[in-house]
N, C-alpha and C positions, 0 to 999 in steps of 0.2 A: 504493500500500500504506500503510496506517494505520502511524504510530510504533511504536517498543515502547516500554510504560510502564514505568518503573523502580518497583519494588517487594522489600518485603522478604519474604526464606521464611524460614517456620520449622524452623529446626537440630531434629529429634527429633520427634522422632513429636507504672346509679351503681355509684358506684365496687365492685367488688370484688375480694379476692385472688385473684390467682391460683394460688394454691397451687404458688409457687416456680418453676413452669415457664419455660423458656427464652423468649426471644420472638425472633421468627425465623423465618422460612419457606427461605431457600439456607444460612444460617451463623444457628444457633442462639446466642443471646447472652444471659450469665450477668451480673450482678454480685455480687462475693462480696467479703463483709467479712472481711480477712484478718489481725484484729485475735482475732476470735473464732471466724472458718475457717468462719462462717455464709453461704452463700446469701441475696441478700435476696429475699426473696417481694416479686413484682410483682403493683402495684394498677394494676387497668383500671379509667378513669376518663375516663366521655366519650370511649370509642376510644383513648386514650391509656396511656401505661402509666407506673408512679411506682415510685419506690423507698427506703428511709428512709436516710438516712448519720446515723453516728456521726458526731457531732464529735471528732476527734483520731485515726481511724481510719483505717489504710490500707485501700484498699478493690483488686480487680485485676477488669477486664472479661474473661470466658472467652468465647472462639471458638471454635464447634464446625462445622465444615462437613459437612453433611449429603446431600451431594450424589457422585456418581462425576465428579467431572470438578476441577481446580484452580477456589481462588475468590480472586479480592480484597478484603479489606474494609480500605477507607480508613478509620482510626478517629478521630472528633471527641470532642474533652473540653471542655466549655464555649466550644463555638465555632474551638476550636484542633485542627489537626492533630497530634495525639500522634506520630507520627516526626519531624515536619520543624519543628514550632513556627509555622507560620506559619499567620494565620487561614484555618481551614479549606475548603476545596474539593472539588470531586468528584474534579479531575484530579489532585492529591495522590499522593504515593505511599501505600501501604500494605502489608498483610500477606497474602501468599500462602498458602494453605492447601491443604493435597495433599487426595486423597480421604482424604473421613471425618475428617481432620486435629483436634486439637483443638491451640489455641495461648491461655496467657496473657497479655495485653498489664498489667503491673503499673504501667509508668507511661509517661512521657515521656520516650522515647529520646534517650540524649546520646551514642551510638554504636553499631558494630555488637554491643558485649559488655555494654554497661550501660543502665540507665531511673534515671531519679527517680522514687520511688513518687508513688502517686496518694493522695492524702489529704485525707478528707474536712475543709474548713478551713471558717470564714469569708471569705466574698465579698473584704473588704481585703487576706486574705493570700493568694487563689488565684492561681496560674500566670498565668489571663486577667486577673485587674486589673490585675495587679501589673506588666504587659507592657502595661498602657493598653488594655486589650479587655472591659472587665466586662460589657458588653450581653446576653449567652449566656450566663452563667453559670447553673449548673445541670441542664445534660442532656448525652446521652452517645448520640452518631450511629455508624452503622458503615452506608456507604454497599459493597455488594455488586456485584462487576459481574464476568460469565462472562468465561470465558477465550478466544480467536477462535483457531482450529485453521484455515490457509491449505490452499487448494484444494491446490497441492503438497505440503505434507504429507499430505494424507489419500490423496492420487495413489503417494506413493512408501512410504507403509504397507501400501496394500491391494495393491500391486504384488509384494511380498515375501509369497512363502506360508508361514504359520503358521497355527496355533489363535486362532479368534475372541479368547479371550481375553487374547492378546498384541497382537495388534492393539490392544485396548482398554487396555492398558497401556503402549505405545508414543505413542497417542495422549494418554493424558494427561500423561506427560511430555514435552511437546513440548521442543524444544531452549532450554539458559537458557543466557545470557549474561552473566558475572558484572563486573560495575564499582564504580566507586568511590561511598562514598554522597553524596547531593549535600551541600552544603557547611550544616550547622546552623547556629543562629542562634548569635548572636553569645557566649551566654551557654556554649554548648559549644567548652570550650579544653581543654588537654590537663591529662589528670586528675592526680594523685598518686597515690603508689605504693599498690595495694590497702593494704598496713599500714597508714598515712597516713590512707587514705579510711576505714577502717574505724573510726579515731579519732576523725575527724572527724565521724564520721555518728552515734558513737553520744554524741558532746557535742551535737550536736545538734539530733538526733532527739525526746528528752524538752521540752526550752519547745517545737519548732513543736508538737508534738502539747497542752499544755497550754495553750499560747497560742489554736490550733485549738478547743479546748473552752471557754476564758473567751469569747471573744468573736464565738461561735456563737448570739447573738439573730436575729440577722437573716440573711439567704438565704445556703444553705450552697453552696460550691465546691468546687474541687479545688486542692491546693496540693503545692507541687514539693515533694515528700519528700526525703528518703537515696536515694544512688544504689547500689544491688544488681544481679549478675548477671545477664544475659538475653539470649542470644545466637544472633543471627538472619544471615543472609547476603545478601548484593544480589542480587539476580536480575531478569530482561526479563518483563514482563508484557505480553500483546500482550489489550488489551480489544474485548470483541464490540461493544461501544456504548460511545459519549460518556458516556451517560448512566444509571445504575446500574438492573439489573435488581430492585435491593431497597433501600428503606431503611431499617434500623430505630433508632427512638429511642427513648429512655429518660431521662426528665425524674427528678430526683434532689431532697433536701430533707430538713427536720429533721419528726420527727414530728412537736412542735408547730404548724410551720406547712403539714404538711399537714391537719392537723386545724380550723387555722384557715380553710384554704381548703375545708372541707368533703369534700376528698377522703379523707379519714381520719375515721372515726365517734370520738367524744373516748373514752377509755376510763372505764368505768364506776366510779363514783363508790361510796368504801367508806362505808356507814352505821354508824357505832359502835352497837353493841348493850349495853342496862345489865343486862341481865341475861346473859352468854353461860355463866358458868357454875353449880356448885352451892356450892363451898367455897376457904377460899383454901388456892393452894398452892403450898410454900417457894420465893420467890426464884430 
């Protein structure tokens, strides 16, 4: 019998736009600027898809699973596992999603109740350099993988007379087993008291986000934010395959240089007109 994976579930329920749609075929996948609560519209590009960050912006990845049955998506940030911190992998734990589920991942989980926001930085102040991993920076993976329903369970569900459609709700929630989360990196130690943290995050919260925008020339990241609420539980995920039935990515950057890479058209150039009107009028 295959292990069970440890994973986390969620507490509560040329180049063109895409015109903001999700990308995704099992767990539909957002990024959304949550500086200005915009959706960024995804550009296909070569097969690929892009999207623009704000320098100094929190940004949070939305998971929508689209499917009847529980999903996994292990979620990569510049190469890094967003729950565990460690460079990222397939076998990594992740986030569970029930049917239909939709869940926010806002940043980089430093426990079951808290993230460090996700924030669009420069490359020198991102999470992965700043950890010795700068090579990835700039894209955002959520590898997808079904959930394996064991020949005894489906024996001792269909063995119990009910209505079809409890049977299909028994079967998706197969039995979880709750443990302890595995041990984070070194930089998660034991927090101070909400009051404390709240002080702390909002001295300084303002220079990362300005600092974030001064020196946003060159290739944008993700960088460990302010830690905020976000409360999730451990649970057993038992996976159908090694290896993920989905992957999707999402390659990230400043408009300037996507428009130096040509995947963004430059924006249209204003011509001053000398004559625009007929008389002059007061200040």
């Amino acid at each position: 019998m295959k292990p069970m994976w440890l994973a986390l579930a969620v507490l509560a329920g040329l180049g063109a736009a895409v015109d903001a749609h999700a990308v995704g075929r099992l767990i539909d996948v957002n990024v959304i600027d949550r500086d200005t609560g915009m959706q960024l519209p995804v550009i296909r590009f070569h097969g690929q898809y892009y999207v623009v960050g704000e320098p100094g912006h929190r940004y949070r990845v939305d998971l929508q699973n689209q499917r009847d049955a529980r999903l996994l998506g292990v979620v990569s940030v510049d190469g890094v596992n967003a729950i565990s911190g460690d460079t990222a992998q397939w076998s990594q734990p992740g986030y569970v999603l029930d049917t239909y589920r939709h869940f926010s991942v806002l940043g980089w989980r430093k426990s079951e109740q808290q993230v460090a926001d996700f924030l669009f930085t420069d490359l020198g102040h991102s999470y992965a350099a700043l950890t010795g991993r700068p090579d990835n920076v700039g894209v955002i993976g959520i590898a997808v993988f079904r959930e394996r329903i064991t020949i005894e369970q489906e024996d001792a569900y269909k063995a119990e007379p009910q209505p079809q459609a409890v049977v299909r709700e028994r079967l998706q929630s197969a039995p979880k087993v709750a443990q302890a989360m595995p041990a984070p990196a070194p930089m998660s130690q034991a927090m101070p008291a909400p009051s404390v943290e709240a002080q702390v995050a909002e001295t300084q919260a303002a220079p990362m986000r300005q600092r974030a925008r001064a020196d946003a020339g060159g290739p944008l990241g993700t960088g460990h934010g302010e830690r905020e609420d976000s409360v999730v539980r451990t649970v057993d995920f038992q996976r159908a395959s090694d290896t993920p039935d989905e992957v999707v990515t999402i390659y990230y950057d400043t408009r300037a240089r996507l428009v130096a890479r040509g995947i963004l058209p430059p924006a249209p150039i204003h011509t001053p007109q000398a004559f625009p009107g007929h008389y002059a009028p007061d200040p």
